[in-house]
N, C-alpha and C positions, 0 to 999 in steps of 0.2 A: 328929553322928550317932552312934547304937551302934553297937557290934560288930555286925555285919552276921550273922544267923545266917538257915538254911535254914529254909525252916518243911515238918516231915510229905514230904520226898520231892516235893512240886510245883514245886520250884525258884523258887520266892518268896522274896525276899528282904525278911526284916524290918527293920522300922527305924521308926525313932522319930516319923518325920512322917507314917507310914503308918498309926498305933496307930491315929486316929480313925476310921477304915474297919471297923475290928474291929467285926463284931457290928451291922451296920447291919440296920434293917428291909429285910424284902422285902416283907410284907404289911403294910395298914393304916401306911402312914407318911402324914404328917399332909397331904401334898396330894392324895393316895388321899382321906382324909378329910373334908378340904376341898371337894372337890369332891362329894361326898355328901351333905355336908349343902346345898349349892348346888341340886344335884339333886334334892332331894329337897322341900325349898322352894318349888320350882317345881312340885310334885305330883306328881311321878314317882317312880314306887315299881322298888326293883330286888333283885336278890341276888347276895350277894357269891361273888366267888372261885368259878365257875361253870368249867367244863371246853366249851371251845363248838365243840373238835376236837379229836382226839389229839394229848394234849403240850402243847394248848395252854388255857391257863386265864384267862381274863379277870380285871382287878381289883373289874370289876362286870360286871353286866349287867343290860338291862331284856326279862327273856324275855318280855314282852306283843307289844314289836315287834322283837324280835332284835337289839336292838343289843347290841355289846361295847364297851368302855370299858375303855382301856389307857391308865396313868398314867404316862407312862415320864418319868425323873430325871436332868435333863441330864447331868450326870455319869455316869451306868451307861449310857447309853441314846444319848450323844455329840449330844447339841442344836446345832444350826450356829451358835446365839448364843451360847451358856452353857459348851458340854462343853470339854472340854481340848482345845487344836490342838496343841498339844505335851509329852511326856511328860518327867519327868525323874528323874531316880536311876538306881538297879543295876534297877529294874524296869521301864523306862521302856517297853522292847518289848512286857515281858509284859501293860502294862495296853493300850498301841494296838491289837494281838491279842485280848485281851478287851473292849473297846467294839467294833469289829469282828466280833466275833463274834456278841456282843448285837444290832448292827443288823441281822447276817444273821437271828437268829433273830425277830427283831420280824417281819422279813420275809416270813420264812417262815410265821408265826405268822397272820399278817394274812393271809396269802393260802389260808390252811389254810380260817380262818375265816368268810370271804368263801365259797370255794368249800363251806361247810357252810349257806349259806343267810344267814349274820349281816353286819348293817353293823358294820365297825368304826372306832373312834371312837379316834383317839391324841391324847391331851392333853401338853404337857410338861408339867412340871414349873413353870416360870416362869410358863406361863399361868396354871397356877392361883395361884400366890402372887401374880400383878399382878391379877386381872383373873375369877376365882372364876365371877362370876354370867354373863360372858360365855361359859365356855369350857360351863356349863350349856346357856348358850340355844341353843349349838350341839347339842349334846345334844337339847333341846327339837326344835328346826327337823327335828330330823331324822324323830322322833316321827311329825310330820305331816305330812312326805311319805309316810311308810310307812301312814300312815293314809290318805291322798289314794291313794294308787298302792295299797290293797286288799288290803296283803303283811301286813298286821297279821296274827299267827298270832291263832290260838280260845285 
């Protein structure tokens, strides 16, 4: 490991197994992606990176029938299959703390958007990379209860 240096005052500490985190996407990473072109395949037309509550922005949406569409990445997002169940190095609290906080805000996020009228739709990350056209059809199915139940907005 390097020399352990401070990064900017947040009390992070760097080091050399942590480099590959630098600079990761937040928008448009390729299971975002993936699942788009799945979505879309299937006929459904959506837009991106939509605001569907205060604070809170979807990775898609299909404003015809309100659905949101959150892609969350086991690793930021802590997946009970995938995420880390345990941390390790000089950072190890700081990252339990920050997936912890990320699930609060999914949370919160989800229930903002719910309470502004929108289904929302959390995908992980795994699903999409195993299994693309199913985590769609979920997507799809949902479509058509909103269309059967007469919530479809104009």
């Amino acid at each position: 490991m390097s020399k352990a240096k401070t990064s900017a005052g947040l009390g992070w500490i760097r080091t050399a197994e942590g480099q590959h985190l630098k600079g990761r996407r937040s928008r448009d990473t390729k299971p975002e992606i993936t699942l788009r072109h799945a979505v879309h395949g299937l006929g459904l037309r959506y837009r991106l990176h939509r605001q569907v509550a205060p604070r809170c922005t979807a990775d898609f949406v299909l404003p015809r029938h309100r659905i949101a569409v959150f892609v969350d990445g086991c690793f930021w997002h802590g997946c009970p299959t995938h995420g880390a169940s345990a941390f390790r190095g000089p950072n190890a609290e700081r990252w339990a703390e920050k997936i912890a906080a990320n699930k609060a805000r999914d949370q919160r996020n989800t229930a903002a958007a719910e309470e502004a009228g929108w289904t929302v739709v959390r995908v992980w990350e795994c699903e999409v990379r195993t299994a693309p056209e199913r985590a769609a059809l979920r997507i799809l199915q949902l479509t058509s209860r909103a269309r059967d139940d007469g919530t479809r907005s104009r």
